[in-house]
C-alpha positions as CSV (number, residue, x, y, z in Angstrom):
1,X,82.2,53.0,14.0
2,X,82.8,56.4,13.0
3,X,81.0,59.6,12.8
4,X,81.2,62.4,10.5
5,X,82.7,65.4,11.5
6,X,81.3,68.4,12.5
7,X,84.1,71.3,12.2
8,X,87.1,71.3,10.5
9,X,90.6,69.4,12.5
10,X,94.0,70.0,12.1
11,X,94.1,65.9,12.9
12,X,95.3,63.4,10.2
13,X,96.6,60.1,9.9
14,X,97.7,57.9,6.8
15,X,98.9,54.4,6.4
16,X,100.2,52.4,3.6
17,X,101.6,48.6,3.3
18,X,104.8,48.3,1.2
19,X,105.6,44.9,0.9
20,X,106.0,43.7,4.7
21,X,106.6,47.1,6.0
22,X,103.8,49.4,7.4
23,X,104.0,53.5,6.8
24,X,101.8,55.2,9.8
25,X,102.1,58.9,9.9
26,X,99.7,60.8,12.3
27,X,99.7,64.4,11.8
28,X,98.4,66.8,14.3
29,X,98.2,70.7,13.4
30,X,97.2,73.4,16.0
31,X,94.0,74.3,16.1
32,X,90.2,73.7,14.6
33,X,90.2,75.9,11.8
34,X,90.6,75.7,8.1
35,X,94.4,76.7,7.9
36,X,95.1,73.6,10.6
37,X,93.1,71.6,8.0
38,X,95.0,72.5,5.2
39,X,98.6,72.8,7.4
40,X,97.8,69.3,8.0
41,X,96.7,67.9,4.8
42,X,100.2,69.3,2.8
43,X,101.7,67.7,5.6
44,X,100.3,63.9,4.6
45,X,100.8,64.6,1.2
46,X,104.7,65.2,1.4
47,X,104.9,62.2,3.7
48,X,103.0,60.4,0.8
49,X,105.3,62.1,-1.9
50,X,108.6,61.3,0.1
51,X,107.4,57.5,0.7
């Protein structure tokens, strides 16, 4: 079940199959705010650009 969120995280995860390997990142910036929100969405996407 999930719920929606109410305030902006600096929590993210991401996942991706490859064949028979699994990528899991989890990303966790400091703090609730919108910079620890963006801080952690560059940080999936150059996980997702390096993969």
């Amino acid at each position: 079940m999930t719920e929606p969120a109410y305030q902006v995280g600096g929590d993210a995860f991401d996942h991706a199959v490859a064949g028979h390997t699994l990528h899991l990142g989890v990303f966790d910036a400091k703090g609730h705010d919108t910079t620890a929100g963006i801080t952690a969405d560059v940080a999936v996407a150059v996980c997702r650009n390096a993969r």
